[in-house]
N, C-alpha and C positions, 0 to 999 in steps of 0.2 A: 494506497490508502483508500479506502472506503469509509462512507458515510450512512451509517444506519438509521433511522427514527420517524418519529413523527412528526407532527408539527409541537405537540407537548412535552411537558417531560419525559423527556427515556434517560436510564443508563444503564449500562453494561459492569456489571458487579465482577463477573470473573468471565475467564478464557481459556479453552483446555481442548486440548486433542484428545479422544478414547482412542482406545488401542485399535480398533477400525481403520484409524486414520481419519476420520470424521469431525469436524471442526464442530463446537458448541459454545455460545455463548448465553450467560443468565445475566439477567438482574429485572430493572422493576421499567415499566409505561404508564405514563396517564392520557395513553392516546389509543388510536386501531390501530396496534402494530401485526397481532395474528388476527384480531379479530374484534368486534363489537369491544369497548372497554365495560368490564364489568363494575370495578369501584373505582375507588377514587386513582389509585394506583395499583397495576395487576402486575404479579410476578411473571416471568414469561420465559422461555427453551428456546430457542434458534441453532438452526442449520446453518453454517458461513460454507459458500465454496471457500478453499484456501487457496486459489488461485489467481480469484478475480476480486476476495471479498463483498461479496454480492450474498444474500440472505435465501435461502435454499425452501427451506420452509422452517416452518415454528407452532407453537402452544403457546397461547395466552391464557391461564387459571383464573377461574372465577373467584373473585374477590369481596362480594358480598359489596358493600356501602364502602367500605375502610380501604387498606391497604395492605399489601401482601412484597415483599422485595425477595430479591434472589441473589444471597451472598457468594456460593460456592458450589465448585461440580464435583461429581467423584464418577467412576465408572465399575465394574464387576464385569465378569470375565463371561456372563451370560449376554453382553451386549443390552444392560441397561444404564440408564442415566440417571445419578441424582442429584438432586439441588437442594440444599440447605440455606434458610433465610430464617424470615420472621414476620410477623403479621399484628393486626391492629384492628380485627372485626372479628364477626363469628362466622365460625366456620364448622363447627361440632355443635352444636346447641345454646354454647353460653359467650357470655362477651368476655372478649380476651384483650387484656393492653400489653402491648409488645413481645407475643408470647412465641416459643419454637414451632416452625414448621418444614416439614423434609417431604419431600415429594420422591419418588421413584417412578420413570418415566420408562418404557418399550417403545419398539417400534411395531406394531402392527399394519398391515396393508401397504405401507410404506409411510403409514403416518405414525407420529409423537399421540401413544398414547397414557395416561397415567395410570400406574400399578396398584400403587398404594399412596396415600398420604397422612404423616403424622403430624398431630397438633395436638395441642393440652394449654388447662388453663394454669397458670401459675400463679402461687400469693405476690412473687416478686419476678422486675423484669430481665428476661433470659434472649438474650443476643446469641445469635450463633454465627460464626464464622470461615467454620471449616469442618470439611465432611471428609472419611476414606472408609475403602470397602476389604475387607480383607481380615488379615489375620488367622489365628488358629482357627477361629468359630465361619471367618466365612461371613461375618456378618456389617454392620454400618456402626462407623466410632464419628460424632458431631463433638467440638469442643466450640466452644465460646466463653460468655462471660454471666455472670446474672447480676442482676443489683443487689446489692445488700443496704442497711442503713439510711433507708431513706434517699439517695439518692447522695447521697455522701460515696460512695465505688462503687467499684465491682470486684467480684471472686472467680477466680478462672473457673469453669463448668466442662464437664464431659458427659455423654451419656454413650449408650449402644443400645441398639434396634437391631430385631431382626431381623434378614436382609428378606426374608421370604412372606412376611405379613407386615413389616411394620411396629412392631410391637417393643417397646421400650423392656427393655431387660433389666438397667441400673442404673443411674446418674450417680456424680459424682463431684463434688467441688473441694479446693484448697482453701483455706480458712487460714489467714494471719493471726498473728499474733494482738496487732492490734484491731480487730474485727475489722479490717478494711486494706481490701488486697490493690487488683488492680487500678489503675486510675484511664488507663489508654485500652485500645483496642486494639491489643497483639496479641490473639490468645490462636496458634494454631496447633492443630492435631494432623499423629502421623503414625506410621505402624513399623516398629524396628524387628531386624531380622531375627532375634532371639522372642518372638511374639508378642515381646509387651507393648502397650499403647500410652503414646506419649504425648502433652502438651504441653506448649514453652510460651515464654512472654517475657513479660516486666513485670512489678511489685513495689511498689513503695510503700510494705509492710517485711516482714518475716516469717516465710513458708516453712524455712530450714533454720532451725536452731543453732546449727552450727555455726553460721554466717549471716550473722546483724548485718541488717541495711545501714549503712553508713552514710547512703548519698539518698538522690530524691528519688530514683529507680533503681533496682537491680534487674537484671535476667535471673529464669528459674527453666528449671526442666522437672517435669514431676510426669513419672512412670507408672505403668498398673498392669497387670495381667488382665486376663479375658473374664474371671469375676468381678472383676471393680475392686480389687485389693491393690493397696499402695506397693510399690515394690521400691520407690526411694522419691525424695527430692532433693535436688539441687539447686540450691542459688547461687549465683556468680555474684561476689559483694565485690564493693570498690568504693575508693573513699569519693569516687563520682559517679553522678548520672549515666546509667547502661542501658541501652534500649535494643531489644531483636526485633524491633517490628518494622522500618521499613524497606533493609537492602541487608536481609540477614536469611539464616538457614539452620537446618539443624540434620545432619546427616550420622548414619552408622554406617562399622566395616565389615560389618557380619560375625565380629570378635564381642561383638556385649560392651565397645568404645561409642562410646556419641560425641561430634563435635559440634559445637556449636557457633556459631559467630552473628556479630552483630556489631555496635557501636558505645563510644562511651563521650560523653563531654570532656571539655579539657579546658584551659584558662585560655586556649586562643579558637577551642569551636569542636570539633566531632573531631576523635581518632579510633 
């Protein structure tokens, strides 16, 4: 085990090997973890040997006054890095509260340099959680959540960017039945072998007509092709609480089958 940080707050959001074999960790510091702290807290890249757990080198992004975190990594098969978060300052010209930010990071010189980075201001607040790089197009699939209603939930969110400038192609969100979808933050996205782009969670609303929420959660799985067209959703109903978000998964066979798994409450605890 190793110990990373500073003397302030740091943590490490997520964990992943690229296909290099190259260890990377993101998330957010309120200290010099790569360098001068820019706000209040900066999002930041790291190098891990994976043998000694020892810090290689890293990027700490400027963050203006506010604050910048780093949820998630993805990688492309040209040997770049991204990281998907969220931020709390300006960073394009206008002030943003809790709005999407995706970074695409190279390595240059043998340093972490950035390629592109996307940001936008949104009327309401969009969490991102999960980034992957692929598919038909080749390009970046982000899901998270947005706020809806005042701070009453959220709605599951997807967008795609283009892998080569950055550029927002289409979003897309799941909308209940009773205008208020998720309540928790399991919203992950993934890329199945028949091309469609997929995000699954929880709901304690009604994505899918066919199967009323019975309990406080269901699981859903809602699918799209590489326009941002729906291609189905599914909800798993149950007369109890179902959750995929913290020891769950969602896998395909290469046959157009997805499984999913996750948990459900029961009268004596989680089965």
């Amino acid at each position: 085990s190793s110990q990373i940080g500073t003397s302030s707050d740091d943590a490490v959001r997520d964990v992943k090997f690229a296909p290099s074999g190259v260890l990377y960790i993101t998330g957010y510091t309120a200290g010099n973890l790569f360098s001068t702290r820019f706000g209040t807290f900066d999002l930041f890249l790291g190098v891990i040997d994976p043998s000694t757990g020892r810090v290689e080198s890293g990027v700490q992004v400027e963050a203006g006054t506010g604050f910048s975190f780093g949820e998630a990594l993805a990688f492309d098969d040209e040997g770049s890095i991204y990281v998907a978060g969220r931020t709390e300052h300006e960073l394009t010209g206008a002030a943003l509260v809790q709005d999407p930010l995706v970074y695409r990071f190279g390595i240059r010189g043998g340093f972490l340099r950035v390629i592109w980075m996307y940001n936008v201001v949104s009327s309401q607040r969009i969490l991102l959680r999960s980034i992957v790089v692929g598919g038909p197009t080749g390009d970046v699939y982000v899901g998270g959540e947005r706020l809806v209603n005042d701070f009453q939930g959220f709605e599951p969110y997807l967008m795609r960017l283009t892998r080569s400038r950055g550029v927002l192609e289409w979003e897309r969100t799941l909308s209940s039945a009773q205008g208020l979808t998720l309540v928790e933050s399991n919203y992950f996205v993934g890329l199945l072998s028949n091309g469609a782009v997929m995000i699954h969670g929880v709901t304690d609303g009604t994505l899918d007509s066919t199967a009323a929420n019975n309990a406080n959660f269901a699981g859903f799985i809602g699918t799209y092709d590489e326009t941002g067209a729906v291609r189905g959703v599914r909800q798993i109903a149950s007369n109890r609480r179902v959750n995929s978000g913290i020891f769950s998964g969602v896998v395909d066979n290469s046959t157009d089958n997805v499984f999913w798994a996750g948990y459900q409450d029961d009268s004596t605890g989680l089965s």
